[in-house]
N, C-alpha and C positions, 0 to 999 in steps of 0.2 A: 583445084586442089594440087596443091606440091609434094609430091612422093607418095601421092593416096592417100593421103592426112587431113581426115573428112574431122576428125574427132582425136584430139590430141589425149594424153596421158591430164593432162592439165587444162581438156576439155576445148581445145581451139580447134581452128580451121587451118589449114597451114598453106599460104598463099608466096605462088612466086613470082618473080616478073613478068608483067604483065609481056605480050608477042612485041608490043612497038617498042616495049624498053629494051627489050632482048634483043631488037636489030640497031636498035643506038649503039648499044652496047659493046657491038660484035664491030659497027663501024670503028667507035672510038678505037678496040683495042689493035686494028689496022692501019690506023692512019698515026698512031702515037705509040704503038708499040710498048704501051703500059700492062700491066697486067689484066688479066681477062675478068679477077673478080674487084680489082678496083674501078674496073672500067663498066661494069656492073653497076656500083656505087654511087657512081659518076652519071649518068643515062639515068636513072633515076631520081636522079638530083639536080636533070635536065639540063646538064652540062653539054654543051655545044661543041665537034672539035674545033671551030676555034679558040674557043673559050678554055681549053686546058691549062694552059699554061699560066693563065690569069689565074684560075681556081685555084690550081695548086700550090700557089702563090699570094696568098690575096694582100694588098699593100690599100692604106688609104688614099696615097694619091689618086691610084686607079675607081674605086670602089664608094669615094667619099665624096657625096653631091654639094655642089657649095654652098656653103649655110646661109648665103644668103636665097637659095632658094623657101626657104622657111619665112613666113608670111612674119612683119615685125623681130624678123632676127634684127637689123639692120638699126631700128630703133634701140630695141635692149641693148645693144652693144656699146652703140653710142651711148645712154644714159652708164650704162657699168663703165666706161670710160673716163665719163665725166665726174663721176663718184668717185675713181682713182685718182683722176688728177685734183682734184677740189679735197682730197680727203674727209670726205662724207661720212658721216654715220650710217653704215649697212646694219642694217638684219635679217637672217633669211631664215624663214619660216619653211619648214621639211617634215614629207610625212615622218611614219617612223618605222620602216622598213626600209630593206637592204637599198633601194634604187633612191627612196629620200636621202638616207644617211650617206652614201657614196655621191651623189649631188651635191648635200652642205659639203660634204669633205672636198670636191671639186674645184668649191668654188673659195672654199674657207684658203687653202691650199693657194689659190691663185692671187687672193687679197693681201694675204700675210706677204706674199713677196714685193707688196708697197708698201708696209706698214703699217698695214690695216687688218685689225682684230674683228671680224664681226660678229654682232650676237646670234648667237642660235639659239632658235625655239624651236621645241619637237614636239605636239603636242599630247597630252595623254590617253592613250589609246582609250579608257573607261572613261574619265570623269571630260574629255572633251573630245571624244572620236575625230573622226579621217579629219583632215582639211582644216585649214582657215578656220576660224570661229569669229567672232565682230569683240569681243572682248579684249583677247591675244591682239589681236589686229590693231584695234585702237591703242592699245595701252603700246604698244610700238611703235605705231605712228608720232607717239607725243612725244619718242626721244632720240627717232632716227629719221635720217633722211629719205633713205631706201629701202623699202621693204621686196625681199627677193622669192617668191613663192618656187617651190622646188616639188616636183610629183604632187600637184594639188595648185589648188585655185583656179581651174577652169571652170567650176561651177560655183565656185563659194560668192555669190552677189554680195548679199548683207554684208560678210564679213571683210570685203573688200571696199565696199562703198563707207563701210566704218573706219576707214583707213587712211579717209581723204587728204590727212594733215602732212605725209609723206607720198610720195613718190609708188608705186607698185611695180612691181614686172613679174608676168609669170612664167615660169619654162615647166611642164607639162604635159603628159601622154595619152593625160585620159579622153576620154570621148568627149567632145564638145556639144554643146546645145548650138541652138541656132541664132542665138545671141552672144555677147564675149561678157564676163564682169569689168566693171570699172577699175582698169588699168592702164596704164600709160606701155603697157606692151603683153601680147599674151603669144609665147612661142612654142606651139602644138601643132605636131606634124597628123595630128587627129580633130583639129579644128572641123567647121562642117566646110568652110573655104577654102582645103587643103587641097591639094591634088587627090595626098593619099598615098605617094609615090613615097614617102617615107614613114608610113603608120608604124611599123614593125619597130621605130627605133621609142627605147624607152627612157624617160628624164634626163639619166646622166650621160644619156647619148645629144640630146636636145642642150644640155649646159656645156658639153664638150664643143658642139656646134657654132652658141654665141660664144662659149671663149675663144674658139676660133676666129671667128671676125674681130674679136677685139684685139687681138695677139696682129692681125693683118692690117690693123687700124693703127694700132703702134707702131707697128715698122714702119709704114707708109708719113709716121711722122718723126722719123731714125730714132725709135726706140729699139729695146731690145727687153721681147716678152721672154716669160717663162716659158720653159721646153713643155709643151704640154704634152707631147709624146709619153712623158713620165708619167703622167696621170692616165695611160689608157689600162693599168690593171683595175682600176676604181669601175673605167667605163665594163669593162670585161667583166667584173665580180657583176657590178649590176644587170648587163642586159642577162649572161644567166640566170642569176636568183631570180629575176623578174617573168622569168619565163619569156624572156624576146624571142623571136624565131630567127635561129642563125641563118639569115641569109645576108644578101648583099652586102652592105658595107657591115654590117653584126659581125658576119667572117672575120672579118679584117679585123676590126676593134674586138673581141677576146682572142686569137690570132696572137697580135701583137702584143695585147694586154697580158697574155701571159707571158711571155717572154721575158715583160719588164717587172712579172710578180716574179718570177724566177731565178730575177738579179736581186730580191730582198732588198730593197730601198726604202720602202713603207714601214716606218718602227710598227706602226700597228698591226698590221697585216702580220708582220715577223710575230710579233708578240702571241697574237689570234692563231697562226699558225702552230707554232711551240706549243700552245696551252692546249689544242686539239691532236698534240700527238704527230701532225701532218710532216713526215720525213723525207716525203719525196716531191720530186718536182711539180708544182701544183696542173692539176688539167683542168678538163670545162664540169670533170663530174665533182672533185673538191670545192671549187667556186658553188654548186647548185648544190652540194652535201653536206658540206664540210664546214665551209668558212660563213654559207650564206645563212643559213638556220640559228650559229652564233651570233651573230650581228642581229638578224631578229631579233632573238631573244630578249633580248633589251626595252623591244617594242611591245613584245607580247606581253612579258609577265616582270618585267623590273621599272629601271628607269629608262624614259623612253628616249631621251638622246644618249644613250651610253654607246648606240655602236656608232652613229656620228663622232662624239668625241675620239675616242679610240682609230677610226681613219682617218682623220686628221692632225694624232697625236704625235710630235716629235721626240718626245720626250721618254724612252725604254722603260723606264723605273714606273711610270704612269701608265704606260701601254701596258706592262705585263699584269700591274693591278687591276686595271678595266676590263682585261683579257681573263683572267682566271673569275672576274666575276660575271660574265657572259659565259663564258664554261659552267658552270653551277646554274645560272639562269637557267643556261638550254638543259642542263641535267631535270631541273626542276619541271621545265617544260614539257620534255618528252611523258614523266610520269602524270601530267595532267593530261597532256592527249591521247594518251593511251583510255583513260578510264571515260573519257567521251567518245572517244572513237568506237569503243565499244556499245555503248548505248543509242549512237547514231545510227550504228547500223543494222541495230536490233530496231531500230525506228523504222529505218526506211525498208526493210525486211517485211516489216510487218505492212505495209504499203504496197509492196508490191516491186520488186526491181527491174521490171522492163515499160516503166511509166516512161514518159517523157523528160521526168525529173526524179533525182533520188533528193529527198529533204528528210532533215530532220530538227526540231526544234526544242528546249528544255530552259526550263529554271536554274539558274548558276552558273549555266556552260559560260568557262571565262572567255571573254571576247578573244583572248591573245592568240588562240589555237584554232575555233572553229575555221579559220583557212587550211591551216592544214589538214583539219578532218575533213574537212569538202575534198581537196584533192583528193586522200583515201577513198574516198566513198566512192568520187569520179572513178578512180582506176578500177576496185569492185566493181562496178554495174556499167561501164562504159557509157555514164548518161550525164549529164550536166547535174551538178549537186548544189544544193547550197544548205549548210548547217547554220541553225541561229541559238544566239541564246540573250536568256530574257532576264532582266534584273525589275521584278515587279511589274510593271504594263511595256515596259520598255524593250525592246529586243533589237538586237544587233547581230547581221551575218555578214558570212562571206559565200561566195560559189567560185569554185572551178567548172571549166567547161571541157570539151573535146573537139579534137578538131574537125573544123565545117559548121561549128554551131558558138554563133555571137551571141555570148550571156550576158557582156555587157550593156550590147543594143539593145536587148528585153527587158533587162532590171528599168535604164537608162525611159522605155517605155511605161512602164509599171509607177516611176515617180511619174511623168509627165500624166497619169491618167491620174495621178492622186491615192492609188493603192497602196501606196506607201508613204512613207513619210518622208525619208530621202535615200537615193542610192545613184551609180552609177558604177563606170570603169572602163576595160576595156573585151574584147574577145574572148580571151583565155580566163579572165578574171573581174572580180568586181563585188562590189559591198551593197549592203542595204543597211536601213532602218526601216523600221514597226511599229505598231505597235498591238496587242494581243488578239485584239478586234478586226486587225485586217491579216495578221496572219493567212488564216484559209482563203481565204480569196484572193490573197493575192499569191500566194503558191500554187492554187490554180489556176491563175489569169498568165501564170508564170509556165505553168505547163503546157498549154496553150499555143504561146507564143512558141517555143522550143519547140514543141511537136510541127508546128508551120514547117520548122525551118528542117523538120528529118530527123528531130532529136528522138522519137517514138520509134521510128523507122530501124534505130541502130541495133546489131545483134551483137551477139559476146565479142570483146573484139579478138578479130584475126591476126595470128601471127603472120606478118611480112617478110619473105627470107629471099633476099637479095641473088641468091645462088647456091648451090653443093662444092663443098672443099672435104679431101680426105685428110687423115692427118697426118700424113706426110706432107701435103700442099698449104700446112696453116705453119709458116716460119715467122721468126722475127724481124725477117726482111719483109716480109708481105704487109705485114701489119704495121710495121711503121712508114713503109708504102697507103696502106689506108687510113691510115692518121692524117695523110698530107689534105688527104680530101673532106677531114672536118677543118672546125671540133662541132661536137654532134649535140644535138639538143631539142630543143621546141624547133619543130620546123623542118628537120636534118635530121632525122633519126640513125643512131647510130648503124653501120653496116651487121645486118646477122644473114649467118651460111646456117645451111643443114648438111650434116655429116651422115652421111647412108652407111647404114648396115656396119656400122660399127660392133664389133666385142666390147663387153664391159668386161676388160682384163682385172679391174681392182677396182674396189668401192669400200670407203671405209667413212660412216661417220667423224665430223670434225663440229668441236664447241658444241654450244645447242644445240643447234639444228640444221647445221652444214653437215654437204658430203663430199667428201675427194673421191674423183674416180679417174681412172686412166682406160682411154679409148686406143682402140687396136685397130688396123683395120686388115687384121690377119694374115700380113706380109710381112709383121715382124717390126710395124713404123708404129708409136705410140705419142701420143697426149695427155699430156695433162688436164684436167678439168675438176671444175668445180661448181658446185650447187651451190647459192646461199640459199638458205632459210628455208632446203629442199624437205624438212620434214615439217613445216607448219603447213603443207598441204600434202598432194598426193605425189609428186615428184620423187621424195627421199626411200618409201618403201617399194616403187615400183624400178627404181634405178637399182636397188640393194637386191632384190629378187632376180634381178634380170643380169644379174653376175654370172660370166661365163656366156652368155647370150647373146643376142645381139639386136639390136636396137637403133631407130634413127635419131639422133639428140640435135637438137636445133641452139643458136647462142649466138654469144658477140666474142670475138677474139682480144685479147689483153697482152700485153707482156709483162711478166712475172720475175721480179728481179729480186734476185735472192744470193746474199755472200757474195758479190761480187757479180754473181752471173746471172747475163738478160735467157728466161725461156718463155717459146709462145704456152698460152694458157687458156681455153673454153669457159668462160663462164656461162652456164649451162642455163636455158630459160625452159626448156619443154623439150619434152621425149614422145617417142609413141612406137609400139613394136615394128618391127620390120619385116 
């Protein structure tokens, strides 16, 4: 327990660096003379001192394995080559969320600069779900040369063998079988033949890859490719929204990727950005809040390529209309997940929530959302979720998972037994089909599997607190010192301190259900802080009573720039008396 925080205000465990991180930690800040709670951040993110310097830094040359290490990069590249120089009829076939649409956009982006328009199909989330279908597939093959599968086609056989009349390649993240479909190239760093040494990266990381060799295949015959460097905010929007885990080269590519969304080059992006209000220089939480739920939107509940078109839109006047209608989408969406979310969790409620699995399943729930109500569910009950919904015998889900428990590999197993009708993905996420008759057994055979792997085993999750800062020692120098060692996300969690025995000098309700409060730590040094959403639980009236008091508050550090002037800021996750 961290500061004797057996049972938080907000009912947690409050967990600190473990003794071996604390002497990494204590190494690093000797040998590098960095600060003690970056160095903290660093030691727990298993940073090496050699390795500093590279961290805090990360560049692709350093970080970026050559693609042709990817089993069939070598092939696709050559065929997308030969398709530029021959000027071939492309189509490429993209799921319809943020990691497909930033893919077509990748790759649209890259063809336009030969002169080549390619067709995009995106297919629709209800009347023809995930992937490839033998319909789409064929009727493309009868009028293009190449067909380019983007986040999908590792599993679609039929609809691929339906395709014979064109060319295939597929670039792809998901879980592999142990056979490939019929294609003249399938590049998956989740293949079963992989190493594995690059699973973490997801599609528009794998398409950046082969345009990589193609761009190296050009020069090597005095051409002169596109700067693809331009294209890593595409890759960076994706592996956040996709939940990649930033590590290795991930670093590097949103890293970079921001920097080049922060020069505004991208009409759409710009457009997308504008229409969501977003003012300030975009980081890794706008990409997974902000920008990436809008781009869904399109997938979920409108038309399914609108957020593909719109990133590969050059055109302002067209960007800002696909942009304000992805704004209204996601407006529309949020009020449909809300009224699932609620009855999902009155479902899995009524089950029980420390099963192996929190599910919940109903009539009508629109396909577009039950991912995101899975997530919810998952962060309630810290248990692997999956919500379906059924349109007559038929049902369609999705699951989120937690980390250490592969829901992919389970679902992935559940088709292979025939429990289901179809599903797969990867780790952190992943789809099914049903149908009414196998539902319960296969959300028990689903349980099962999960509970093998420790998913039973999991209790409420624990707060992680990196180390203690007073509020004189939380500056804007510090923090933009601990920025250098994200950007923080799946895999990387963000750095959070615990502030001891603080006063709550001020606390004043803000909007619904926010509270400001400003911490003391009775020497006369103050902070600012803030709670969201502190009174839709027990947070808001326990921090408002405890005015004048004194209190330990646990958080992530921000800086808060306001008129002109940067100041550090607490955003407030959990309290508990002192």
């Amino acid at each position: 327990m961290y500061l004797g925080v057996e049972k938080s205000i907000s009912n947690r465990r409050w967990l600190g660096p473990a003794l071996a991180i604390e002497r990494d930690a204590l190494t690093l800040h000797q040998q590098s003379d960095l600060p003690l709670p970056l160095c903290y951040v660093m030691a727990r993110l298993g940073v090496a001192p050699t390795e500093v310097a590279d961290f805090l830094n990360p560049t692709l040359r350093a970080s970026m394995s050559d693609p042709l290490c990817l089993k069939d990069c070598a092939t696709a590249a050559e065929i997308l080559l030969t398709a530029i120089q021959n000027q071939q009829k492309i189509a490429i076939f993209a799921d319809y969320d943020v990691d497909g649409g930033t893919s077509a956009a990748l790759l649209i982006d890259f063809l336009q600069q030969f002169a080549i328009q390619p067709t995009l199909y995106v297919p629709d989330r209800i009347t023809e779900g995930y992937g490839p279908n033998p319909q789409a597939m064929a009727a493309l093959a009868e009028s293009h040369d190449l067909i380019i599968c983007v986040d999908c086609g590792t599993l679609a056989y039929e609809a691929l063998e339906a395709a014979r009349a064109a060319d295939v390649v597929v670039l792809d993240h998901h879980l592999g079988a142990e056979t490939l479909p019929e294609a003249r190239a399938v590049v998956n760093p989740n293949r079963q033949d992989e190493t594995g040494d690059l699973a973490h990266l997801c599609a528009a990381a794998v398409v950046f890859m082969v345009l990589t060799q193609v761009a190296r295949m050009m020069r090597a015959n005095g051409q002169t490719p596109p700067n693809l460097i331009n294209s890593l905010d595409l890759v960076a929007l994706a592996t956040v929204a996709d939940v990649a885990p930033l590590i290795g080269v991930n670093r590097a590519f949103v890293r970079q990727g921001l920097k080049v969304m922060g020069q505004r080059k991208r009409v759409g992006l710009n457009a997308l950005s504008d229409a969501a209000g977003l003012n300030a220089a975009p980081s890794a939480y706008h990409l997974g809040y902000v920008l990436g739920p809008r781009i869904n939107a399109g997938g979920r509940i409108g038309k399914a390529d609108l957020g593909a078109r719109l990133l590969a839109c050059s055109n302002p006047h067209e960007a800002a209309v696909m942009a304000e209608k992805l704004e209204e989408l996601n407006t529309e969406r949020r009020s449909v997940e809300a009224m699932v979310r609620l009855a999902a969790l009155e479902q899995a409620e009524a089950r029980g929530l420390d099963l192996p699995l929190a599910w919940a399943a109903e009539e009508g729930w629109h396909p577009g959302v039950v991912g995101i109500v899975a997530a919810r569910l998952k962060e309630k009950t810290n248990r692997p979720a999956v919500v379906i919904g059924f349109d007559g015998d038929s049902g369609k889900g999705s699951g989120r998972s937690v980390s250490g428990i592969d829901l992919g590999a389970a679902i992935h197993k559940l088709a292979r037994e025939g429990l289901i009708t179809s599903g797969g993905g990867h780790k952190m996420a992943a789809g099914l089909s049903l149908t009414r008759a196998q539902l319960e057994p296969a959300m028990e055979r689903l349980g099962q599997l999960l509970d093998a792997q420790g998913a039973g085993a999991l209790g409420p999750a624990d707060l992680k607190i990196d180390g203690t800062l007073m509020p004189g020692g939380a500056t804007v120098e510090l923090i933009e010192q601990l920025e250098q060692a994200g950007p923080f996300g799946a895999g990387a969690s963000a750095p959070r301190f615990a502030f001891p025995d603080c006063t709550i000098a001020f606390a004043k309700p803000v909007g619904e259900s926010h509270l400001k409060i400003t911490l003391s730590d009775g020497f006369g040094t103050k902070l600012d802080a803030i709670c969201f959403g502190a009174f839709d639980g027990p947070l808001g009236p326990a921090l408002t009573a405890a005015q004048g008091g004194k209190m330990h508050i646990a958080g992530r550090l921000e800086i808060n720039t306001w008129g002109g002037r940067s100041r550090p800021q607490l955003r407030i996750e959990d309290a508990s008396p002192a």
